[in-house]
C-alpha positions as CSV (number, residue, x, y, z in Angstrom):
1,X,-8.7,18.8,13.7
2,X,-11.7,18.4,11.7
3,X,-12.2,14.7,10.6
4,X,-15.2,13.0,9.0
5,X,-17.3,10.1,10.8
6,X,-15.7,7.8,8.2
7,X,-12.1,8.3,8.4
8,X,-9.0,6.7,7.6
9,X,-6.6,6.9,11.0
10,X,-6.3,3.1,11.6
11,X,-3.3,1.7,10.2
12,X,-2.3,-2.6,10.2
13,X,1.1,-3.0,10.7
14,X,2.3,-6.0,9.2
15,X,5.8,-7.6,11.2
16,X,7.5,-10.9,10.9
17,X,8.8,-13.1,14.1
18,X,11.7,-15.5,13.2
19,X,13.4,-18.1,14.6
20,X,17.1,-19.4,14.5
21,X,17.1,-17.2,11.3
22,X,14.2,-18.1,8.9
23,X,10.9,-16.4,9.2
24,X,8.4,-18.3,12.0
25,X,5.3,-15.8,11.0
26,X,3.8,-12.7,10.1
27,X,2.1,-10.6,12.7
28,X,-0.3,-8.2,12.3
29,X,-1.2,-4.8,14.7
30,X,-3.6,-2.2,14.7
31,X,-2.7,1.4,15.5
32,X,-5.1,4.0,16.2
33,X,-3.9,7.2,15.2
34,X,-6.6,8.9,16.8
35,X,-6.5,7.8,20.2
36,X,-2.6,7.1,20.4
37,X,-2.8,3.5,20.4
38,X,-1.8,0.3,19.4
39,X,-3.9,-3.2,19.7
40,X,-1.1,-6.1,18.8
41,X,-1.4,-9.1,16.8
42,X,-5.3,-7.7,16.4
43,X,-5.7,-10.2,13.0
44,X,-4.6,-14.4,12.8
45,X,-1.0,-14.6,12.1
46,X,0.5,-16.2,9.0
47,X,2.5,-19.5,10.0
48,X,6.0,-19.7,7.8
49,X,5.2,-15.9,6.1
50,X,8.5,-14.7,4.3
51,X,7.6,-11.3,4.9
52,X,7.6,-9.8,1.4
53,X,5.6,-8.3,-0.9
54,X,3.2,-6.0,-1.0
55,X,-0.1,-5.4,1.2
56,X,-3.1,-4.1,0.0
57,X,-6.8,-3.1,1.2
58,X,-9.9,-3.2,0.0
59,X,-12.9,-2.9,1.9
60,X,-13.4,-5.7,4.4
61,X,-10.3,-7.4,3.1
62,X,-6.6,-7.8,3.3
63,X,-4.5,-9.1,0.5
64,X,-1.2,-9.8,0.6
65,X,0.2,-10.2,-3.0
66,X,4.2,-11.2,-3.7
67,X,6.6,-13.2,-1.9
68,X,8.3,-16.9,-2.6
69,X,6.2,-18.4,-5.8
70,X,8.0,-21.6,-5.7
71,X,6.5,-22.9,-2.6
72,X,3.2,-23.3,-0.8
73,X,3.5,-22.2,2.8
74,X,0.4,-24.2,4.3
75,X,-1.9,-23.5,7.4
76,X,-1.8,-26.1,10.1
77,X,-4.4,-27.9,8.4
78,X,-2.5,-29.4,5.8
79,X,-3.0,-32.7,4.7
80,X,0.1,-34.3,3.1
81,X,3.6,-32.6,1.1
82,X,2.1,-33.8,-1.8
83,X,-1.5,-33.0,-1.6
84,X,-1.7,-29.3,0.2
85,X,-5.2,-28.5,1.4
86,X,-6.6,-26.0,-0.8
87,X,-7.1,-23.7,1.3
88,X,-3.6,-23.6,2.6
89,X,-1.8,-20.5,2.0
90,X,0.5,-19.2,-1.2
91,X,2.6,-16.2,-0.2
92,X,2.2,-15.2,-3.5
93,X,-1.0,-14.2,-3.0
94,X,-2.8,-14.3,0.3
95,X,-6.5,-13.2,1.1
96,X,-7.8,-11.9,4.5
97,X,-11.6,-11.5,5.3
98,X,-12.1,-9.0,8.3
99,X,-15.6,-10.2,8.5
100,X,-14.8,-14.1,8.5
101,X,-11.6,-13.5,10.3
102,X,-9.7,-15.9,8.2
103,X,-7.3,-16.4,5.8
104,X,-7.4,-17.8,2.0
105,X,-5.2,-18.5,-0.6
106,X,-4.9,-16.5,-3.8
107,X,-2.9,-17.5,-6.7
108,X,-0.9,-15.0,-8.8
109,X,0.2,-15.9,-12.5
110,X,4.1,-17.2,-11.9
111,X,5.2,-14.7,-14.3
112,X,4.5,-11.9,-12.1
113,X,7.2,-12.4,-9.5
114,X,7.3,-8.3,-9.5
115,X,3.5,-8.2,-9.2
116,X,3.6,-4.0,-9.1
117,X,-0.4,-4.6,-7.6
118,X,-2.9,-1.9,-7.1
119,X,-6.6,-2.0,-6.0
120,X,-8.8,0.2,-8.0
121,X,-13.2,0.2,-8.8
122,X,-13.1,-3.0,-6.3
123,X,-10.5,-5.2,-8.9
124,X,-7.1,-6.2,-8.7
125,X,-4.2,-5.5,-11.0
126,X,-0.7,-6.6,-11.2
127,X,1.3,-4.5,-13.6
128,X,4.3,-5.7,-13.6
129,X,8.3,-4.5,-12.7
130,X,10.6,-3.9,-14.8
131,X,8.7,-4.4,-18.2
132,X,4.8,-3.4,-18.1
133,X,3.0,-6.7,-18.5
134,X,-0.5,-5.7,-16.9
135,X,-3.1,-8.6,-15.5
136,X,-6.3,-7.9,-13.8
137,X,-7.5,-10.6,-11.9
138,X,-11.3,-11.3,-11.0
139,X,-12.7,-13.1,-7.8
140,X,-11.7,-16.4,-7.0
141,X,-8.1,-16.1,-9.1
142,X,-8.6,-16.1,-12.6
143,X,-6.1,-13.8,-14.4
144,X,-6.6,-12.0,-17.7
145,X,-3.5,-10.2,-19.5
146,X,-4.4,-6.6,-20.6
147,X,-4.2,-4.9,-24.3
148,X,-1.1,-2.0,-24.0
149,X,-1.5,0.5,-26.6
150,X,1.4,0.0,-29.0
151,X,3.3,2.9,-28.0
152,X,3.8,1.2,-24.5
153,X,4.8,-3.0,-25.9
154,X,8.7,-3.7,-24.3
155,X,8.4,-0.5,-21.8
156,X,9.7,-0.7,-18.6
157,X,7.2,0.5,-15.1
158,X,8.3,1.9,-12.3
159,X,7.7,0.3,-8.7
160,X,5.4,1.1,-7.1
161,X,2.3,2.1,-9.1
162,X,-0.1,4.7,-7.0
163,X,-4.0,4.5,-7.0
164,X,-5.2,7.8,-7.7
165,X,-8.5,7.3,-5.5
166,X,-9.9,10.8,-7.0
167,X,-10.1,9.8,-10.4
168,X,-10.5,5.7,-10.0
169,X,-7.0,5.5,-12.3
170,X,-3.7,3.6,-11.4
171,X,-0.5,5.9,-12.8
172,X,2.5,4.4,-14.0
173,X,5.6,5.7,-14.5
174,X,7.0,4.6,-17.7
175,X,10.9,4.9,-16.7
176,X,12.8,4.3,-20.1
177,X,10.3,7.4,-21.6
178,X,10.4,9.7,-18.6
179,X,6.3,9.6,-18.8
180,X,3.3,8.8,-17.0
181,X,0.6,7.1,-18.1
182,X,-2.9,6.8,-16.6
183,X,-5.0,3.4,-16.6
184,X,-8.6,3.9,-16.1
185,X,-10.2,0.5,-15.9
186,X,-14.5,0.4,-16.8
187,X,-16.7,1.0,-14.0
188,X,-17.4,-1.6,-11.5
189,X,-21.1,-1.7,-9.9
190,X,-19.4,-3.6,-6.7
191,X,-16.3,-1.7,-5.6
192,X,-16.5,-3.6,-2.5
193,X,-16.1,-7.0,-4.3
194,X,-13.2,-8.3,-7.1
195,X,-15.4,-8.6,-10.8
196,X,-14.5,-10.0,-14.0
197,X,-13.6,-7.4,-16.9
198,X,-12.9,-9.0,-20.3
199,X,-8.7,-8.2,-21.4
200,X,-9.8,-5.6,-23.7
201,X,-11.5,-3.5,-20.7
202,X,-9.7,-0.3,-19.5
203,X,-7.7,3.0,-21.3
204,X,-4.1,4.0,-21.4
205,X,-3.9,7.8,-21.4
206,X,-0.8,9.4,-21.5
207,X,-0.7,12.5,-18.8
208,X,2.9,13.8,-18.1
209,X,5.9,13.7,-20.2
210,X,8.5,15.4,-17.9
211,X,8.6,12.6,-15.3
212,X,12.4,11.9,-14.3
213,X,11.5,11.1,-10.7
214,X,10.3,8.2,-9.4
215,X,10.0,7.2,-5.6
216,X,9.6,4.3,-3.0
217,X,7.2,6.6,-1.2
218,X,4.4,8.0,-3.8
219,X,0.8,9.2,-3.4
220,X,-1.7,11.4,-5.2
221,X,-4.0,13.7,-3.8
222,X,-6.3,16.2,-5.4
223,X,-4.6,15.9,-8.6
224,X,-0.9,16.3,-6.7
225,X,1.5,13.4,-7.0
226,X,4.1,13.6,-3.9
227,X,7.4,11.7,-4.0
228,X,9.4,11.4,-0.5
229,X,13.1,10.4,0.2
230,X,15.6,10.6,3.0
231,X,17.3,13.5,1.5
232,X,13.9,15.7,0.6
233,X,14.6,19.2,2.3
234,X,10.7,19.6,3.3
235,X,10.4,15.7,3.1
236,X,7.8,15.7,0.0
237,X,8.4,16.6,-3.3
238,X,5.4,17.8,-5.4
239,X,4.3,17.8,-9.2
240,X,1.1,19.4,-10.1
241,X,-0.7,17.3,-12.6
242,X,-2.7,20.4,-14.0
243,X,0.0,22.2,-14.7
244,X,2.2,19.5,-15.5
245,X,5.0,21.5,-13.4
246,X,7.1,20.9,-10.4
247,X,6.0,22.8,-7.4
248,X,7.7,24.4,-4.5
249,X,7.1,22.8,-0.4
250,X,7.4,24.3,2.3
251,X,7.2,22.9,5.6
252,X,6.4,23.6,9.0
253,X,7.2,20.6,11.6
254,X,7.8,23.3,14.4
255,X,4.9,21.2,16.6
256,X,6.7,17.9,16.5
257,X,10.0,16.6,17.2
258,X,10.6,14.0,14.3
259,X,13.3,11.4,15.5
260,X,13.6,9.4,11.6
261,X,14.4,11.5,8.5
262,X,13.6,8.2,6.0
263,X,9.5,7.5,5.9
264,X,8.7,4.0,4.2
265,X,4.6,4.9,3.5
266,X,2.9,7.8,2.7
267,X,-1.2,8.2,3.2
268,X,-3.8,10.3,1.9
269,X,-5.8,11.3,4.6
270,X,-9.5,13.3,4.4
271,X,-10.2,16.7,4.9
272,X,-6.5,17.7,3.2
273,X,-4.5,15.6,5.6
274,X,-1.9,13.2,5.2
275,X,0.2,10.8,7.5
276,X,4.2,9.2,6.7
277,X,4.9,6.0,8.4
278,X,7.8,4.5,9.3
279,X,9.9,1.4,11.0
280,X,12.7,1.8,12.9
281,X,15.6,0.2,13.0
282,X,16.0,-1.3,9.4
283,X,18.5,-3.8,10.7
284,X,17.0,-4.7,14.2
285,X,19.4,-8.1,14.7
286,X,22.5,-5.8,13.9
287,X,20.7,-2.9,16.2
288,X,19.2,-5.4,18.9
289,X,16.5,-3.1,19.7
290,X,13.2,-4.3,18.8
291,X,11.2,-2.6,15.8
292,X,9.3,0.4,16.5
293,X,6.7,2.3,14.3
294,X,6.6,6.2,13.6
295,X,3.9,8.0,12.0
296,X,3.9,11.4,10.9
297,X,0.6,13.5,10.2
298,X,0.4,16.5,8.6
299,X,-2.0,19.1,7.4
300,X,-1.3,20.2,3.0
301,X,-2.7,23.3,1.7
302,X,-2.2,24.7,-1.6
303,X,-1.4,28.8,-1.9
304,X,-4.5,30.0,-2.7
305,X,-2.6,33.1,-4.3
306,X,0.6,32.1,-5.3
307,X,1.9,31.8,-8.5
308,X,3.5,29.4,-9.3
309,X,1.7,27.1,-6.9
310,X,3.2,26.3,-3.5
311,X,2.1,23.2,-1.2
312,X,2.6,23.6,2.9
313,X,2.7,20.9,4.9
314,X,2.3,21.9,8.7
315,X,2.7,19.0,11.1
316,X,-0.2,18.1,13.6
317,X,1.4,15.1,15.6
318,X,4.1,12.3,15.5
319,X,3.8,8.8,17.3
320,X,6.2,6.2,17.9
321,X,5.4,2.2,19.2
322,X,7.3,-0.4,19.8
323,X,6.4,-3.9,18.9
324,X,8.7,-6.3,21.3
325,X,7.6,-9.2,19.2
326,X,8.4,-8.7,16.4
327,X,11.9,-9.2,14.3
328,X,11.5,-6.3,11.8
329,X,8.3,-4.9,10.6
330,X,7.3,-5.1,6.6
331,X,4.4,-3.3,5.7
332,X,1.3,-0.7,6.5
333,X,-1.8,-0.2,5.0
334,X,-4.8,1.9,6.1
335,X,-8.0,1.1,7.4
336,X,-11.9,2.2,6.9
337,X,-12.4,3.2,10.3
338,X,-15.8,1.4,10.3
339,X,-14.3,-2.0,9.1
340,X,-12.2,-2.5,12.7
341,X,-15.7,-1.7,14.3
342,X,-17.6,-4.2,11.9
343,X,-14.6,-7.2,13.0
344,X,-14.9,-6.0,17.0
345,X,-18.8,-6.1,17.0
346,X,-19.1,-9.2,15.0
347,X,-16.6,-11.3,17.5
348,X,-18.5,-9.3,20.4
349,X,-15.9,-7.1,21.3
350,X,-18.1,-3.9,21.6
């Protein structure tokens, strides 16, 4: 396999411990899909964490954005109920520095209990789920709503929106017009850190009009969007955003024995790979196994010759881990393979 020297085959698993039947804490692990390997609880925990919403990455930093907005679920170092250290955390939003190893709090507008959140050009968005109310929100928690093009006031958004990393756009199904759209915000000279943009910033371009489908699992690559579900015969569907058409997969998993049919994450990987991640069992207490996490990577390649366009996936490798700890697992998001090297050197690990 040919990967680049800055690749994206580290994955944090995010999984929640309880106790007597209300959550005790959020975990976090690191799996290595290159050398086979997982490093547990490899970031602080989260004392109290309900284990919802959604977790995101941007470089050097993990955010976890959703969850119980009523409440402030504090750090140890609170200082009273009725005066919460300010640095304690809000599940609604929550802020981890890999190179300061520590936790912050992050405050989401209370209106956006469906946040619908994506990172794009170093700024967070919140788009909202079911009727598109789109916020952008700048470093240190300041929230600005966003101008919607008339045709698009009242519509309902699909969950989740997908980054499209290519083009620096979010896409966002419009469900009650069967369309997508495409948000490109303005440029951002600091992609590495959250900047102001004033409400009018950003363009709404409408770029598919045939879009029934809308899944769980979505990613875009190279101008593909793929959908997956349980029930997919060659586990992705595909639609070609330069055609605007369907397209046919085929699949070859010939290599790998694959012991889950329902994926809950798919990745874009470099060099025209792509990796499905899993959790196993969905009802662990019922089950009383202990959660384990599956991972599925796969080479795409388009037809060069073939018309209409066909996508094959051929499957490289499949790994499964077990996390003992945990209760049920939540969440995955990938890593910068440099970043996990940054946190290990800087608390002299190598």
């Amino acid at each position: 396999m040919d990967y680049s020297d800055r690749d994206y085959n580290r994955l944090v698993v995010r999984s929640t411990n309880s106790e007597a039947g209300g959550c005790k804490q959020m975990d976090f692990h690191l799996v290595d899909l290159k050398k086979n390997t997982i490093t547990m609880e490899c970031f602080p925990s989260l004392p109290n964490g309900i284990g919802i919403g959604n977790m995101l990455y941007l470089r050097r930093k993990i955010l976890i954005i959703g969850g119980d907005f009523g409440s402030l679920d504090l750090l140890p170092n609170k200082t009273s109920e009725n005066h919460p250290d300010p640095d304690s955390i809000h599940l609604g939003a929550s802020l981890y520095s890999i190179v300061h190893n520590h936790w912050k709090a992050m405050r989401l507008p209370t209106n956006l209990a469906m946040s619908n959140p994506a990172i794009v050009l170093g700024r967070l968005y919140c788009f909202g789920s079911p009727y598109l109310l789109p916020e952008v929100c700048a470093y240190g928690g300041i929230w600005k709503k966003l101008e919607l093009p008339t045709e698009l006031r009242g519509r309902y958004a699909s969950a989740p929106v997908v980054t499209d990393y290519d083009k620096s756009r979010v896409l966002v199904q419009v469900c009650d017009l069967n369309e997508l759209y495409a948000f490109c915000p303005p440029p951002n000279k600091d992609n590495d850190n959250f900047s102001p943009v004033s409400s009018s910033s950003g363009t709404w371009s409408r770029i598919a009009t045939n879009i029934s489908i809308w899944c769980d699992v979505v990613a875009v690559a190279d101008d593909i969007i793929y959908f997956h579900e349980w029930d997919f015969k060659n586990l992705l569907l595909a639609y070609d955003l330069r055609s605007n058409k369907w397209v046919d997969v085929v699949a070859d998993l010939s290599r790998v024995v694959i012991t889950v049919r329902e994926f809950d994450k798919l990745f874009t990987l470099p060099n025209g790979f792509m990796c499905l991640a899993a959790w196993v069992p969905l009802r662990p207490l019922v089950n009383k196994d202990p959660p384990s996490v599956q991972f599925l990577r796969f080479r795409v390649q388009r037809s060069p010759d073939s018309d209409p366009l066909i996508i094959k996936l051929t499957a490289i490798d499949y790994q499964s881990y077990s996390i003992p700890s945990a209760e049920t697992v939540c969440d995955f998001i990938m890593l910068e393979e440099d970043d996990y090297v940054y946190k290990s050197k800087s608390n002299g690990v190598v």
